[in-house]
N, C-alpha and C positions, 0 to 999 in steps of 0.2 A: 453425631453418631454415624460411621460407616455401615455401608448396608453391603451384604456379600454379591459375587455376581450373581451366584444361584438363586439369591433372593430378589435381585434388577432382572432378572430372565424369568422368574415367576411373575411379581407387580407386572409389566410391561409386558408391550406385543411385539412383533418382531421389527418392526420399521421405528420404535421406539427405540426399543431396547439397539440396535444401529446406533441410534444418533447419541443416545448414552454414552454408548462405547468410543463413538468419533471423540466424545467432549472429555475423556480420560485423556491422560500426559503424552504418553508415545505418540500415539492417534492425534493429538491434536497441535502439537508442535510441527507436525509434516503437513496440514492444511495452510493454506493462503489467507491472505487476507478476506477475499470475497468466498473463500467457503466460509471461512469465520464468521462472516453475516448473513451467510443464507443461513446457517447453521443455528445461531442464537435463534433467527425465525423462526426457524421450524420447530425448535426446543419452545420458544414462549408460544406458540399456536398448541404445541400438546399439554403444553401448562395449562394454561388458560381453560384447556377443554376439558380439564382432568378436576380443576378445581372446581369449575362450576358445575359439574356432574357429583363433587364431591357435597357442596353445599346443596344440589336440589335431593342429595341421598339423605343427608345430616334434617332438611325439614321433613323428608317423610317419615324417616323412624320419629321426631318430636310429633306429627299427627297436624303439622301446617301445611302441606302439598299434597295432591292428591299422586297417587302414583304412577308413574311415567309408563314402567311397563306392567305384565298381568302380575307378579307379584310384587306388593310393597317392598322397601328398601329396608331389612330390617339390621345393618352395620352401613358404614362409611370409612372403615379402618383401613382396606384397602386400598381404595382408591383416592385416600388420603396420604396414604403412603408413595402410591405413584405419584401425585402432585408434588409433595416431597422431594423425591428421588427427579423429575424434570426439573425444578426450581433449582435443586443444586446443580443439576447440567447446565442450564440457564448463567448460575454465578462462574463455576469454573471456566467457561467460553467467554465471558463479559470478563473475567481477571484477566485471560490472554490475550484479549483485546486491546485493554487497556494498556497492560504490560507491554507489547508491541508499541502500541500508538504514544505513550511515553518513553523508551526506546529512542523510537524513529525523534523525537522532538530535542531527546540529549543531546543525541547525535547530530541532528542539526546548530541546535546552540554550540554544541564545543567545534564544529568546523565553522560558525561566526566567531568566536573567539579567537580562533587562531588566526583566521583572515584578519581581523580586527590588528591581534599582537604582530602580525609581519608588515605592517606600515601600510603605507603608499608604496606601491610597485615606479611609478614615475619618479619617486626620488632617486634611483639608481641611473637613469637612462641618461645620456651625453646631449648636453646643452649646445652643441656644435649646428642642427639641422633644427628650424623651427619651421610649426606648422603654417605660420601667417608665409611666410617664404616661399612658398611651393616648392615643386622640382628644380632644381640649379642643374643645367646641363654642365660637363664635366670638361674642357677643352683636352684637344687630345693634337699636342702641338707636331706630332713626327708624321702624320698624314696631312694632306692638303685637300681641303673641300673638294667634294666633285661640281664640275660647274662654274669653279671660280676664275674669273679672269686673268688671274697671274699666271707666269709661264709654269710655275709645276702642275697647279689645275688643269690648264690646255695639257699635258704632258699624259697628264690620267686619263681625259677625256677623251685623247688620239688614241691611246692605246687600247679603249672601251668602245672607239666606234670603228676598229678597224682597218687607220688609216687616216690618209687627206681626203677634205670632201671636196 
């Protein structure tokens, strides 16, 4: 059964009725993850306090509790209705939770799947360089070492120091 908002703004105080409203579709598709869990909190903390307020109303009208405040509780209808109206904020915020966090897990599976269907990445690469090999220096035959004893080396060497020593 839908309950109107004029009727959530009656039941409800005003930091309730807030978090009501957070746990509606527009409002709550734009929260995060981590409001989404403070949020359920704070929805099962006014649960909780709403029911067992409803059940200590429910034994004093039966004549098993003595009464809480100066007058007996002589209905529970209300504040049964509020526990109502939080418990369904409660469920709507825990569906898009869940919805979310199975979601995020599809989405993981179907990007293993696809990693999985595109092979081994190493079956394409060129067998020419292996790892046990190391670095293979490149010979680079149109220059001549600096340093080396054959007459082009001395040739570079004289021209790099300037001169005869």
């Amino acid at each position: 059964m839908s309950v109107s908002r004029r009727r959530e703004q009656r039941l409800l105080d005003t930091s309730e009725a807030d978090l009501v409203a957070r746990s509606h579709r527009p409002h709550l598709s734009a929260e995060g993850d981590a409001e989404i869990s403070e949020l359920i909190r704070l929805l099962r903390e006014r649960r909780d306090r709403a029911r067992d307020v409803s059940r200590r109303q429910r034994r004093e009208v039966r004549g098993k509790a003595a009464p809480s405040g100066t007058r007996p509780a002589s209905d529970n209808s209300g504040t049964r209705e509020k526990a109502a109206l939080l418990a369904a904020a409660v469920k709507r915020v825990s569906k898009e939770r869940e919805r979310r966090r199975s979601t995020t897990a599809s989405h993981a599976r179907r990007a293993l799947a696809m990693k999985r269907a595109a092979g081994d990445p190493a079956a394409n690469r060129p067998t020419s360089r292996a790892s046990n090999e190391g670095m293979r220096s490149l010979s680079d035959d149109t220059r001549a070492p600096s340093g080396a004893l054959n007459e082009e080396g001395q040739d570079i060497a004289r021209r790099r120091g300037g001169g005869p020593r």
